[in-house]
BARONU-740524 format. One record per residue: residue number from 0; residue in one letter; y negated, z, x negated of N, C-alpha, C in turn. Coordinates in steps of 0.05 Angstrom, whole numbers, plus 5000, padded with zeros to 4 digits. Layout:
// residues N
NUM / A / Y / Z / X / Y / Z / X / Y / Z / X
...
***
This chain:
// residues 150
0 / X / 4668 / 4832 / 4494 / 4664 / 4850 / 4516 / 4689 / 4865 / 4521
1 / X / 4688 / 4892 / 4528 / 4712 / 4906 / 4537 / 4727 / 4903 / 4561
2 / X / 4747 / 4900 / 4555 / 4772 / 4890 / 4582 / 4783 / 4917 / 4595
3 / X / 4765 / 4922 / 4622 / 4771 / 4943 / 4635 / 4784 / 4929 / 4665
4 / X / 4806 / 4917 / 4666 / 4807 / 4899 / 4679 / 4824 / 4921 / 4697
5 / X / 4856 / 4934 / 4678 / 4867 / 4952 / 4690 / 4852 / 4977 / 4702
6 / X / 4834 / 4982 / 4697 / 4821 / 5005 / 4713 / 4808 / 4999 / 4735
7 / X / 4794 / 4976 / 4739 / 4781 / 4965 / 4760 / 4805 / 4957 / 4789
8 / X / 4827 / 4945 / 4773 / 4849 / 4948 / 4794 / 4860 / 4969 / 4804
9 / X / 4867 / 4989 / 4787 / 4863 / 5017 / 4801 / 4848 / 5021 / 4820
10 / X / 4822 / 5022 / 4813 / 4803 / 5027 / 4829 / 4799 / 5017 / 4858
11 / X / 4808 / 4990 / 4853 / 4801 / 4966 / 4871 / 4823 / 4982 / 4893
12 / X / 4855 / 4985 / 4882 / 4871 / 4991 / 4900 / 4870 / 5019 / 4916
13 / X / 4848 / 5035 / 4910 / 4850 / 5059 / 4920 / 4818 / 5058 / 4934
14 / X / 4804 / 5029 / 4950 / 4790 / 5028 / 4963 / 4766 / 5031 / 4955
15 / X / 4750 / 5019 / 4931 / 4736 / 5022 / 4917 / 4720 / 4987 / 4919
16 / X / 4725 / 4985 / 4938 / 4715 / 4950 / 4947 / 4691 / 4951 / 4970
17 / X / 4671 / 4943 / 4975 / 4651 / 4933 / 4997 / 4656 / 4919 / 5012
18 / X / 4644 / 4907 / 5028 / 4645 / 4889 / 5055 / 4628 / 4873 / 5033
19 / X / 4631 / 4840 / 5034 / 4610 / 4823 / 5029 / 4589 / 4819 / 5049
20 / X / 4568 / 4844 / 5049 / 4549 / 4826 / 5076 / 4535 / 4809 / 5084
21 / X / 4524 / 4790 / 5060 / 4513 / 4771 / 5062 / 4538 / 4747 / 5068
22 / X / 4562 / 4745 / 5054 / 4580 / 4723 / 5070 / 4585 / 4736 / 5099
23 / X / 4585 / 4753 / 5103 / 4596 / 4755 / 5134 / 4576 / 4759 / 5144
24 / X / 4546 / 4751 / 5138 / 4524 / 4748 / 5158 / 4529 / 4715 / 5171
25 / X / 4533 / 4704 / 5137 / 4534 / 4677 / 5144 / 4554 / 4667 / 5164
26 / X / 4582 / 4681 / 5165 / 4600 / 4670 / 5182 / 4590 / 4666 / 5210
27 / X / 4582 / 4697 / 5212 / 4574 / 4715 / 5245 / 4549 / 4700 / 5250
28 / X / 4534 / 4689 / 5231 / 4496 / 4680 / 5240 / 4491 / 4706 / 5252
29 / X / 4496 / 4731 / 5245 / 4478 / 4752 / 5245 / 4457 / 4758 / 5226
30 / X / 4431 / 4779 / 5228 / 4417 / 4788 / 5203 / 4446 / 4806 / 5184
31 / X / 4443 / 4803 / 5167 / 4450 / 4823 / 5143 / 4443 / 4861 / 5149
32 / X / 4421 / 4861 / 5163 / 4414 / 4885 / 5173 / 4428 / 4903 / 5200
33 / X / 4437 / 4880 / 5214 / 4453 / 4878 / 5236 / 4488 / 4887 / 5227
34 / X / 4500 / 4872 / 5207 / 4518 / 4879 / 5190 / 4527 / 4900 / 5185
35 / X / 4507 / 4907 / 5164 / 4503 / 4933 / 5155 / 4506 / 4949 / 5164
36 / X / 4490 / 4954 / 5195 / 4500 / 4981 / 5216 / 4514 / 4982 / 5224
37 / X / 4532 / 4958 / 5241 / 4561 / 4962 / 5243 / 4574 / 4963 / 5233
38 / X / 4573 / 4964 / 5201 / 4596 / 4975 / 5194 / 4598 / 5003 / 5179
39 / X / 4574 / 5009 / 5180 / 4562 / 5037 / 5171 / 4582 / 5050 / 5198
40 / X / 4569 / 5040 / 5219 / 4583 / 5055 / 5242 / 4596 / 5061 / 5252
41 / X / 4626 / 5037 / 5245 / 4650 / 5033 / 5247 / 4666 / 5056 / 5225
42 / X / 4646 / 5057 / 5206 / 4657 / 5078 / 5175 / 4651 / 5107 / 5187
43 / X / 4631 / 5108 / 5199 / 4624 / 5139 / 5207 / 4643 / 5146 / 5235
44 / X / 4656 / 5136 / 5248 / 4674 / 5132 / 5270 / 4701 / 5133 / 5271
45 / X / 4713 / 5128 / 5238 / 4731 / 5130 / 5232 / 4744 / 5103 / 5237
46 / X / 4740 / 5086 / 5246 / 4748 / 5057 / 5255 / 4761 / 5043 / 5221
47 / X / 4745 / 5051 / 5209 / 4752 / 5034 / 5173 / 4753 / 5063 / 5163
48 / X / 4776 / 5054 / 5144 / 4793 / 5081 / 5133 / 4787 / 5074 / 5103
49 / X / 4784 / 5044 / 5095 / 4787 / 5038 / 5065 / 4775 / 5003 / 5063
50 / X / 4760 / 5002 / 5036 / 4768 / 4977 / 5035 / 4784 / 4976 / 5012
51 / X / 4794 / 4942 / 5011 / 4815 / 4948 / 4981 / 4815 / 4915 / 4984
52 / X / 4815 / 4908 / 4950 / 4827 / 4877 / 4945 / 4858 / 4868 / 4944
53 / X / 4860 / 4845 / 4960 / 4881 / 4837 / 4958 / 4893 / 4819 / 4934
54 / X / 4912 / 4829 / 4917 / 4915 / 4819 / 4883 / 4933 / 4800 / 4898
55 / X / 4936 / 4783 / 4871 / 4962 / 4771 / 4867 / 4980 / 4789 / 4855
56 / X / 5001 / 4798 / 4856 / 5016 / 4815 / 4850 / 5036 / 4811 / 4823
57 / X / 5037 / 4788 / 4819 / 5046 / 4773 / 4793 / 5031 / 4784 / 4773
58 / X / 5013 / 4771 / 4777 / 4991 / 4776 / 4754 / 4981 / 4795 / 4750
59 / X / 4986 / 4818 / 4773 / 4978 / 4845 / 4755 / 5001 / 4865 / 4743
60 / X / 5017 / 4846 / 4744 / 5041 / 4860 / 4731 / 5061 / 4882 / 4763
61 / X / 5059 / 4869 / 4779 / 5068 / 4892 / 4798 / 5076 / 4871 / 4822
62 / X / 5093 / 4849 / 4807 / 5107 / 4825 / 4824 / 5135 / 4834 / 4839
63 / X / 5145 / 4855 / 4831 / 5175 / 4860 / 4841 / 5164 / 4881 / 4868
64 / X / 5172 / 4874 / 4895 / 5165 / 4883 / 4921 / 5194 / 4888 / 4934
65 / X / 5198 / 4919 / 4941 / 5230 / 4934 / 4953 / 5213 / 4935 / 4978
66 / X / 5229 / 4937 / 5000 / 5220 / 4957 / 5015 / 5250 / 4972 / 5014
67 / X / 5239 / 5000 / 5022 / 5265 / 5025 / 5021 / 5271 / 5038 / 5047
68 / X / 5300 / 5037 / 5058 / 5303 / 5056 / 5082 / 5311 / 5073 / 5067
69 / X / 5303 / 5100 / 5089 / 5306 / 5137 / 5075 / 5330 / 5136 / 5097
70 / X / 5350 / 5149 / 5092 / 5354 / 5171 / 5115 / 5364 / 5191 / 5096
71 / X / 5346 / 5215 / 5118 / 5343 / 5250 / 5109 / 5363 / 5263 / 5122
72 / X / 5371 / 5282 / 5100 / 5386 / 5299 / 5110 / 5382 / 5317 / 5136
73 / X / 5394 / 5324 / 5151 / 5396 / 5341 / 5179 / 5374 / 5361 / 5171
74 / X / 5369 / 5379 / 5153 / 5353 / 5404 / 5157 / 5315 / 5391 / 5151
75 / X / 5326 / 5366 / 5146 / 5297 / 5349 / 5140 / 5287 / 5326 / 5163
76 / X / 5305 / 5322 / 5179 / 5303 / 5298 / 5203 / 5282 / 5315 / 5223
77 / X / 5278 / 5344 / 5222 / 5253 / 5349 / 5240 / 5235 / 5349 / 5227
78 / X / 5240 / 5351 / 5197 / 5202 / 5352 / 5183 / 5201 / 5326 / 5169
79 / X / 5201 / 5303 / 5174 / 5194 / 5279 / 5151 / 5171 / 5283 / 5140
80 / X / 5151 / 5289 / 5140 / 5127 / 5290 / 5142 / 5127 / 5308 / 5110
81 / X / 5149 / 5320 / 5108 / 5148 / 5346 / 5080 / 5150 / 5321 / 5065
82 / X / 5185 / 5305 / 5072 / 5191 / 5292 / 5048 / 5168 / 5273 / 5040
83 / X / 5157 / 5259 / 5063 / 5138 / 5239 / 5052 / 5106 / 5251 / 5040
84 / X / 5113 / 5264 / 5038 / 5083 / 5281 / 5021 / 5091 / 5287 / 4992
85 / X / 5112 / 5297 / 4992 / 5124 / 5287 / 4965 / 5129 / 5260 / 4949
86 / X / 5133 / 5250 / 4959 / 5134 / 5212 / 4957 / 5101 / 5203 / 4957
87 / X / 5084 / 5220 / 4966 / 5058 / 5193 / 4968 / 5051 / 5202 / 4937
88 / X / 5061 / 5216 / 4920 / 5047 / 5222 / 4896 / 5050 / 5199 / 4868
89 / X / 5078 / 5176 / 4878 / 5087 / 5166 / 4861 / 5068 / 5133 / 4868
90 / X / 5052 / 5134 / 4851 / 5037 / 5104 / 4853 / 5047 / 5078 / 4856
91 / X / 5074 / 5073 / 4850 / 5094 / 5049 / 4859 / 5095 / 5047 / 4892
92 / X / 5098 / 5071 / 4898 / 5093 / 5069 / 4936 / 5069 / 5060 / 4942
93 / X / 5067 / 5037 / 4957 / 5049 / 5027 / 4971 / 5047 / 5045 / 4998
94 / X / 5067 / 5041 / 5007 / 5070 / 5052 / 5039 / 5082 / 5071 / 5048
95 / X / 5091 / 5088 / 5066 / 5105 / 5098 / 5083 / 5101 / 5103 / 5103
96 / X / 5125 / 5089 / 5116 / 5121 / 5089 / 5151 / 5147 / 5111 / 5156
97 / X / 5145 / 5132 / 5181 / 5162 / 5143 / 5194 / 5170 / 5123 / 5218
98 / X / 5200 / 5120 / 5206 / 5210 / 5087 / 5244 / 5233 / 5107 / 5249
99 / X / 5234 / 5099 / 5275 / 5256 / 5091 / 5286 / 5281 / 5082 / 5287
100 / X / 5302 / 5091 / 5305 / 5330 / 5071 / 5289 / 5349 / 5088 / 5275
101 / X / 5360 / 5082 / 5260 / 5383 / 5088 / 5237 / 5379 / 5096 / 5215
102 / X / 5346 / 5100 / 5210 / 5333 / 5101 / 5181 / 5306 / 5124 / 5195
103 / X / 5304 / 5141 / 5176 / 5278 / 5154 / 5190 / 5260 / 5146 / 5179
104 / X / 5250 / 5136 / 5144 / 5230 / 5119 / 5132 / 5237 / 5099 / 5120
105 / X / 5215 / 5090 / 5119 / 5210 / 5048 / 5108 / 5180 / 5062 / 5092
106 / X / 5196 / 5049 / 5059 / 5183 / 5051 / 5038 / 5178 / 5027 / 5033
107 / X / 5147 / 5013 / 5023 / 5143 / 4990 / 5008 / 5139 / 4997 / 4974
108 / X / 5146 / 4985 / 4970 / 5154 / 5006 / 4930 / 5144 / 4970 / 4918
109 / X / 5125 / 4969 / 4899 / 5114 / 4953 / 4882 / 5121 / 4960 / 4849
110 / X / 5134 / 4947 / 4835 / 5139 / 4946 / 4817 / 5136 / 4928 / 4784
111 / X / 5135 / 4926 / 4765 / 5136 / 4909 / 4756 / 5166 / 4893 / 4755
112 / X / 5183 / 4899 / 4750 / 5212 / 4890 / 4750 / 5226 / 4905 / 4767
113 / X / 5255 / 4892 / 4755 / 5281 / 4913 / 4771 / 5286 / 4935 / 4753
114 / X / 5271 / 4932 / 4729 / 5281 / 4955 / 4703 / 5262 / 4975 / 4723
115 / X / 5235 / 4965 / 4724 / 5216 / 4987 / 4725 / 5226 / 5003 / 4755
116 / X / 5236 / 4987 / 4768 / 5246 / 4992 / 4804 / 5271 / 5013 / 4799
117 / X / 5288 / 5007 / 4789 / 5300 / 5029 / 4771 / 5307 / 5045 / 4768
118 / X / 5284 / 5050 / 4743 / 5262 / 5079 / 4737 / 5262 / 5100 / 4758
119 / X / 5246 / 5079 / 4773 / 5231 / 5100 / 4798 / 5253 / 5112 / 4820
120 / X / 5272 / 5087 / 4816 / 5296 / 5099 / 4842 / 5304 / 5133 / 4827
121 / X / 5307 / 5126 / 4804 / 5322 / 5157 / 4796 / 5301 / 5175 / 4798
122 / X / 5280 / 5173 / 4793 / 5258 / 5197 / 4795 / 5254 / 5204 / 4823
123 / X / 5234 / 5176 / 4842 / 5229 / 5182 / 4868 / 5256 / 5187 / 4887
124 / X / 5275 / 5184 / 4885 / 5291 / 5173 / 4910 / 5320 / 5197 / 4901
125 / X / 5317 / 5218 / 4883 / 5332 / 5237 / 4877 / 5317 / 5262 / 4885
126 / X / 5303 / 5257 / 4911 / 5291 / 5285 / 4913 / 5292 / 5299 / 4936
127 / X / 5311 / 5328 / 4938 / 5314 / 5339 / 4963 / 5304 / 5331 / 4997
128 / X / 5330 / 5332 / 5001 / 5317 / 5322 / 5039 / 5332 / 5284 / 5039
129 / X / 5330 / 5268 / 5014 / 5330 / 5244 / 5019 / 5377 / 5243 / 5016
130 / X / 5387 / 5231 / 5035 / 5411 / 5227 / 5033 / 5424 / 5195 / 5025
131 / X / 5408 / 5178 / 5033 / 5420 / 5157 / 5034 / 5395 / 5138 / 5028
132 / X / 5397 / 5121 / 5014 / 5371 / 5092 / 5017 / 5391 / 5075 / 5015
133 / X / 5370 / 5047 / 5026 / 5381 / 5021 / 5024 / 5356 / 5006 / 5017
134 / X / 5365 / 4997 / 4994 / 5329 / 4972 / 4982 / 5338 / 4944 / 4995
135 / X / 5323 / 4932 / 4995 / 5307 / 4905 / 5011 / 5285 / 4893 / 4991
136 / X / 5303 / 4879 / 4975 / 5290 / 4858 / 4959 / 5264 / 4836 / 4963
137 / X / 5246 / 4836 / 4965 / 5226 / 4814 / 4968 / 5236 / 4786 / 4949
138 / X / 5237 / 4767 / 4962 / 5234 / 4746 / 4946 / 5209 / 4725 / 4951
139 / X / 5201 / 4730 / 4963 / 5172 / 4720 / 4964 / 5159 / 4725 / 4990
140 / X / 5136 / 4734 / 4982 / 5107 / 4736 / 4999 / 5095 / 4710 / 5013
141 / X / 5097 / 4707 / 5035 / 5082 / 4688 / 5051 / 5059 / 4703 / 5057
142 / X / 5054 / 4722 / 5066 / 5030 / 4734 / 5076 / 5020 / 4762 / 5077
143 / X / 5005 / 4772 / 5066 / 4993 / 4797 / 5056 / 4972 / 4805 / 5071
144 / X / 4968 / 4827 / 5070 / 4941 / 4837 / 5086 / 4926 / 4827 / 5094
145 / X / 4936 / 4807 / 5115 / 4927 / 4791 / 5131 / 4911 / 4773 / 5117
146 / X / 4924 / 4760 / 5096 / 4911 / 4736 / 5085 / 4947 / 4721 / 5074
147 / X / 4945 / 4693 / 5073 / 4960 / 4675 / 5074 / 4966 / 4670 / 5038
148 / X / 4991 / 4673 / 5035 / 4992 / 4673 / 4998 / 5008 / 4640 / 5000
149 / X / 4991 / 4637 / 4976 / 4989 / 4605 / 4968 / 5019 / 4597 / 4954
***
C-alpha cells in the first residue's frame, strides 16, 4: 500500500480534521444529531476557526521547538502586522503572537533539528523591519493543545 503519511500530516496540520461525533455523543449522552448542529453552528458563527491533530512532534520529524522574540526596527514598531505577514509564509512557524514588553513578537518555530533551525534563522529572521531576536530553546513538552504529553 502507498505511504502517504507525509501528506496527510500536512493536511492534518492545516485543519483538515473532524470532530469525532459519535465519541462526543457518547461523552455528552447527547443524540449525534444534536452534535452535529452545534457544531455546524459554532463553525457558521465563527466560534471554531480550525480543526487540527495533535502529533507527536518527534516522530514526525519536527521535534526541535524555539520560540523567537522579534524586536522591529523603529519605522516597523507601528506596522507589525507587515512584518508578520511576511513570516506566516514560512511553514516552520507555527505561531505568531504580537506581545507586549521589550519584544514586539513571539514566534513558535518547529523544526527538525538545530541544523534545520539554522537554515531558517538565516532565511526567515534576515528580513527587513526585524532588528534583534532572541531564541528560547524547548527542552521538553509537558503539554500541547490542551492535551497532556506522555
Amino acid at each position: 500500500m502507498k505511504d502517504i503519511r507525509r501528506r496527510l500530516i500536512e493536511l492534518f496540520k492545516n485543519g483538515y480534521c473532524t470532530p469525532r461525533i459519535a465519541r462526543i455523543a457518547r461523552e455528552l449522552q447527547e443524540p449525534s444529531t444534536t452534535i452535529h448542529y452545534n457544531i455546524k453552528r459554532m463553525e457558521i458563527e465563527g466560534l471554531t476557526k480550525a480543526y487540527k491533530a495533535v502529533f507527536d512532534y518527534k516522530k514526525i520529524g519536527e521535534g526541535f521547538c524555539t520560540y523567537v522574540l522579534i524586536s522591529l526596527s523603529p519605522d516597523e514598531y507601528g506596522n507589525p502586522e507587515r512584518v508578520g505577514r511576511e513570516l506566516v509564509r514560512f511553514p516552520q512557524i507555527e505561531s505568531i503572537d504580537i506581545i507586549t514588553g521589550d519584544w514586539e513578537m513571539l514566534l513558535k518555530v518547529r523544526t527538525k533539528d538545530i541544523e534545520e533551525y539554522y537554515e531558517f534563522v538565516k532565511k526567515a529572521l534576515s528580513k527587513k523591519g526585524i532588528v534583534k531576536t532572541k531564541s528560547l530553546s524547548s527542552l521538553r513538552q509537558l503539554k500541547t493543545e490542551f492535551v497532556k504529553v506522555d
